[in-house]
C-alpha positions as CSV (number, residue, x, y, z in Angstrom):
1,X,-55.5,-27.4,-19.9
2,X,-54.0,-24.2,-22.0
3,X,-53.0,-21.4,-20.7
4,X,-51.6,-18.0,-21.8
5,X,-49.1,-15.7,-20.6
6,X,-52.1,-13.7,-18.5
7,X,-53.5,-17.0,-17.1
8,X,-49.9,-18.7,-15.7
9,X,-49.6,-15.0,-13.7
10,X,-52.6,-15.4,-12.9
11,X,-51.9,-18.5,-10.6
12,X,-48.1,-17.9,-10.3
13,X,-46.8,-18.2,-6.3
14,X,-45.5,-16.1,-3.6
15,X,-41.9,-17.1,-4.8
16,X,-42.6,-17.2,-8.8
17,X,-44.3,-13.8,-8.4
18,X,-41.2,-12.5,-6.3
19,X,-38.7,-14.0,-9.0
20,X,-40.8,-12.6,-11.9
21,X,-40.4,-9.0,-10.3
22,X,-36.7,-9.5,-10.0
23,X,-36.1,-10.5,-13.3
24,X,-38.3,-7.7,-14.6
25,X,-35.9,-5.4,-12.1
26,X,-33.0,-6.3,-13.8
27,X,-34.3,-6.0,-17.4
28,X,-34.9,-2.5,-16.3
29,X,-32.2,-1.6,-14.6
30,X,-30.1,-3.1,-18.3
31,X,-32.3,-0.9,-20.0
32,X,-31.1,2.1,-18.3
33,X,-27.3,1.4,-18.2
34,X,-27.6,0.6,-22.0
35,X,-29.6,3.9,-22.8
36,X,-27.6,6.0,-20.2
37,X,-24.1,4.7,-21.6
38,X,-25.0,5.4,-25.3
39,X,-26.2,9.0,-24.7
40,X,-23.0,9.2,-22.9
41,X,-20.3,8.2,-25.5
42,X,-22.5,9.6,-27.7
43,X,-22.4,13.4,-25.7
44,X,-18.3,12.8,-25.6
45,X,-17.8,11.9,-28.8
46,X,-19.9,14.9,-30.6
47,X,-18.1,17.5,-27.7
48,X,-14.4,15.5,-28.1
49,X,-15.1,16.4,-32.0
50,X,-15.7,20.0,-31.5
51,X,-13.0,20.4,-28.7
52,X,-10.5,19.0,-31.2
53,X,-11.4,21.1,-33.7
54,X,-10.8,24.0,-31.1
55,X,-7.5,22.6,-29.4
56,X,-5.4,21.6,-32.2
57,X,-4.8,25.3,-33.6
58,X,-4.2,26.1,-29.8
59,X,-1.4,23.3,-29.5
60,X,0.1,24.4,-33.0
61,X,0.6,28.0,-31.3
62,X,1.2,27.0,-27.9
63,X,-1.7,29.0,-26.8
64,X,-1.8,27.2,-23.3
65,X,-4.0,29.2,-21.3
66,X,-6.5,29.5,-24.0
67,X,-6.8,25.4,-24.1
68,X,-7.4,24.7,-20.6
69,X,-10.0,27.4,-21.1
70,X,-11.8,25.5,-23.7
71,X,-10.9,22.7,-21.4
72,X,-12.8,24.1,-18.7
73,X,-16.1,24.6,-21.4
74,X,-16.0,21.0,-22.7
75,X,-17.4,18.8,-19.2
76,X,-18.9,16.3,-21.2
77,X,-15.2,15.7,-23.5
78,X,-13.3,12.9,-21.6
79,X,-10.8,14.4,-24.5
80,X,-10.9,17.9,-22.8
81,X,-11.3,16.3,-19.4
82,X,-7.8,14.2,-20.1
83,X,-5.4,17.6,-21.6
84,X,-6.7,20.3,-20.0
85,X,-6.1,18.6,-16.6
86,X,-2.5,17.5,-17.9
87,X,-1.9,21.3,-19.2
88,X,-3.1,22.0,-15.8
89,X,-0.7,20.0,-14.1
90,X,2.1,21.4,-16.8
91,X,1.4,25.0,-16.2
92,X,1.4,24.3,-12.8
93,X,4.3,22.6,-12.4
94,X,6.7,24.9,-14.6
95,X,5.4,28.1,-12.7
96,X,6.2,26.2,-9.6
97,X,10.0,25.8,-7.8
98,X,12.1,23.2,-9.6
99,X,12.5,20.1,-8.1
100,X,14.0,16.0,-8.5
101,X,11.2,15.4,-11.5
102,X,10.4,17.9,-14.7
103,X,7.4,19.5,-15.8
104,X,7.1,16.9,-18.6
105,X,7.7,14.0,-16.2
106,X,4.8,15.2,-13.6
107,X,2.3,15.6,-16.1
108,X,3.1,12.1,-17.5
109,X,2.5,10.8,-14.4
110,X,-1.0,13.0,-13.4
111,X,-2.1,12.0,-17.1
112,X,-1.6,8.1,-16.1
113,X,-4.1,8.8,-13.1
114,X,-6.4,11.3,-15.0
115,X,-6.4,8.5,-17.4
116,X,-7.8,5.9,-14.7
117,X,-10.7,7.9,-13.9
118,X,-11.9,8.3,-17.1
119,X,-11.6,4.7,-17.5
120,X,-13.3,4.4,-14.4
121,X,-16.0,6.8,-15.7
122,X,-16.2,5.3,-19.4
123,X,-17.1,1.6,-17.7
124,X,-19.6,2.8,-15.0
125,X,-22.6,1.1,-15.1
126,X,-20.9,-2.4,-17.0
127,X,-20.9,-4.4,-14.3
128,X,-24.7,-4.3,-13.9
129,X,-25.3,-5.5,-17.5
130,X,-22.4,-8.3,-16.5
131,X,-24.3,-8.9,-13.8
132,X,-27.1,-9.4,-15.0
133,X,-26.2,-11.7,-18.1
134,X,-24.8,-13.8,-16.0
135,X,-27.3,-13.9,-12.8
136,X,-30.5,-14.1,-15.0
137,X,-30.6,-17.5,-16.3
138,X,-29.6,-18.9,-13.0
139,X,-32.4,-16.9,-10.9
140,X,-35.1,-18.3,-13.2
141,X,-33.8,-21.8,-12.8
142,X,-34.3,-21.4,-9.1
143,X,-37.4,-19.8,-10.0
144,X,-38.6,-23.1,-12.3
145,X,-36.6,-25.7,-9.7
146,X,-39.1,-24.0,-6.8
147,X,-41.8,-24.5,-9.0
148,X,-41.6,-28.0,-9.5
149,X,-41.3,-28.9,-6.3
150,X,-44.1,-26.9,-5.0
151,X,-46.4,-28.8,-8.1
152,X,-45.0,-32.4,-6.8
153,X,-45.6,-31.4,-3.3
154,X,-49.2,-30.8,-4.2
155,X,-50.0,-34.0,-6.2
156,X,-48.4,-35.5,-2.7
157,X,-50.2,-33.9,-0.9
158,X,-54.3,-34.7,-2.6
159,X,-53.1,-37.9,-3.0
160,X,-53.1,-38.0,-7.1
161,X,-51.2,-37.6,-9.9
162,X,-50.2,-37.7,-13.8
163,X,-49.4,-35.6,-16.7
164,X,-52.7,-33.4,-16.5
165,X,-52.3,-32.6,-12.2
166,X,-48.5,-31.5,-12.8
167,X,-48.8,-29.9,-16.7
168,X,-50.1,-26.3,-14.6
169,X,-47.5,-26.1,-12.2
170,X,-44.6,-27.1,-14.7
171,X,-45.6,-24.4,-17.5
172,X,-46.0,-21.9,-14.8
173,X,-42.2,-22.9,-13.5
174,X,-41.1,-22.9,-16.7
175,X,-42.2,-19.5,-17.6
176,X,-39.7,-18.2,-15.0
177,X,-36.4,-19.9,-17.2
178,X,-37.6,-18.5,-20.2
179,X,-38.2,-14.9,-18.7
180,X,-35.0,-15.2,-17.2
181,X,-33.1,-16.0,-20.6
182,X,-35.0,-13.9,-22.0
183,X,-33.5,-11.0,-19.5
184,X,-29.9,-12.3,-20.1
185,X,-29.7,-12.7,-23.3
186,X,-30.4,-8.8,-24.6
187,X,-27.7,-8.1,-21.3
188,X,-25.1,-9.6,-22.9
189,X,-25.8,-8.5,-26.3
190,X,-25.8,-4.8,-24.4
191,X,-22.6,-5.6,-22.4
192,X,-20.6,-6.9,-25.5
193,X,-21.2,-3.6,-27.4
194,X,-21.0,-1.1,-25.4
195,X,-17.6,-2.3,-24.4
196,X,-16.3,-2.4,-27.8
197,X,-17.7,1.0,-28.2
198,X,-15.7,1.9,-24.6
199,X,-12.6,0.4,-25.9
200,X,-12.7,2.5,-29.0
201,X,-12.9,5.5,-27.3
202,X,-10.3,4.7,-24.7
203,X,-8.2,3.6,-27.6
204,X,-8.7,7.1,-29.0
205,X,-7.7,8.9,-25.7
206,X,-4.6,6.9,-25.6
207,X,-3.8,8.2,-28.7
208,X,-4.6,11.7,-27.6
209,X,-2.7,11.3,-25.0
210,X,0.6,9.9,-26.6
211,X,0.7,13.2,-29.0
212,X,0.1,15.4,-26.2
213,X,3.1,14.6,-24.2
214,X,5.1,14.5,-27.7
215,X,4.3,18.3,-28.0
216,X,5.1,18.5,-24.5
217,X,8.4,16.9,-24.5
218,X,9.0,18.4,-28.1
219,X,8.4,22.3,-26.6
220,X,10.5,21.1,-23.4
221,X,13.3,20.2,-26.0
222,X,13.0,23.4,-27.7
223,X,13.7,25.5,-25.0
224,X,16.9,23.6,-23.9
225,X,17.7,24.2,-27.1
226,X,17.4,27.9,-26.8
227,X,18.7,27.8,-23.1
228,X,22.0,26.1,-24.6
229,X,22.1,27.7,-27.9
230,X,20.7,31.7,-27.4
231,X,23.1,33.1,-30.3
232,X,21.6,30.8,-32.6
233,X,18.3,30.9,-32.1
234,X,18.3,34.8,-31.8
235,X,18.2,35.5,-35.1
236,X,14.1,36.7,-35.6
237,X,12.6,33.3,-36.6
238,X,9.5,33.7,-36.0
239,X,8.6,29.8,-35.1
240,X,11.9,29.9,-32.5
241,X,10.5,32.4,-31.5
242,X,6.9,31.1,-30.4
243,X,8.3,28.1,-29.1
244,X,11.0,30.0,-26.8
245,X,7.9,32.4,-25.6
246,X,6.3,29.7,-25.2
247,X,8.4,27.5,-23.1
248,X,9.5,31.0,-20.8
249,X,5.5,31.6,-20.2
250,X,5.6,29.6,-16.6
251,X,8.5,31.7,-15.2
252,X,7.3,35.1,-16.1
């Protein structure tokens, strides 16, 4: 006897029906991490672009305040999220009392931990989509393995058998394996780009990161420069004299 797809649901068990539904669940639920995580990178890449754009002129003139304001209007830049909470943490700390560790040093350390949460926020939702590529195939065995036995159990149990008594129950089982590789496949296809597309961009804030605490530790050089050296550095440069402004602005 043939059936289609409409006719094996039709006469699908308790338990097919149940795995069915599950499977269906998690091709949903990939669905939505795949489409959520896209619109993400996609929002953080397009504001990181702007912010940039915005931040780089800001850095070149040690406009500090003025970047963790743009900071503060970027939520969707991880870039923005990752240097205007180190300028934060810089500002803070050279306005504050001076103590064992530097500025520089402190907002190395906050940007290591800023760091892990925007790692932590970049992956969200992964683990589903691993999940799910690797759960899938095995739920729809159990789904087919139930299957089988319940078709055996009824030839046992009417007291006949062959090819055309268990050919119904078997296609119905094996509808559940195929709907379940058919769930896990796309998952891992899913999982496999959106974390190349997550390690780009982390790559990217590394980066970021890196030349941040160069201009940091390049300005912090500067004004121990001018702190050791004021009678050379008085002389009206104009550049000498941004950077020394510059590096004096958290003890005015």
């Amino acid at each position: 006897m043939n059936f289609n797809l409409k006719e094996i649901y039709a006469h699908m068990g308790v338990f097919a029906l149940g795995i069915a539904w599950t499977l269906i669940a998690f091709a949903v639920a990939s669905l939505a991490v795949f489409f959520e995580r896209l619109f993400v990178y996609f929002r953080s890449r397009a504001a990181s672009r702007q912010f940039a754009g915005r931040a780089g002129p800001l850095l070149a003139q040690q406009q500090h305040d003025a970047l963790v304001k743009e900071a503060d209007g970027s939520k969707s830049s991880h870039l923005a999220m990752m240097l205007g909470g180190g300028m934060k943490t810089f500002l803070a700390k050279s306005r504050a009392p001076a103590g064992k560790l530097g500025a520089v040093e402190l907002t190395r350390r906050d940007l290591v931990r800023i760091n892990e949460r925007i790692t932590a926020d970049v992956r969200r939702g992964m683990s589903v989509l691993a999940t799910v590529g690797s759960v899938a195939p095995f739920v729809g065995l159990l789904g087919t393995v139930v299957g089988i036995i319940e078709a055996f159990a009824g030839i046992a149990k009417e007291g006949s058998g062959g090819l055309g008594a268990v050919s119904a129950g078997i296609a119905e089982a094996l509808v559940v394996t195929a709907l379940g590789l058919l769930v896990a496949i796309p998952a891992v296809l899913m999982f496999n780009f959106l974390s190349t597309r997550a390690d780009a961009l982390l790559l990217s804030l590394e980066q970021a990161r890196s030349e941040f605490m160069d201009h940091l530790e390049d300005m912090a050089g500067d004004k121990r420069a001018v702190a050791a050296h004021p009678a050379s550095h008085s002389s009206g440069s104009d550049v000498v004299s941004t950077r020394t402004e510059a590096g004096d602005v958290g003890h005015a």
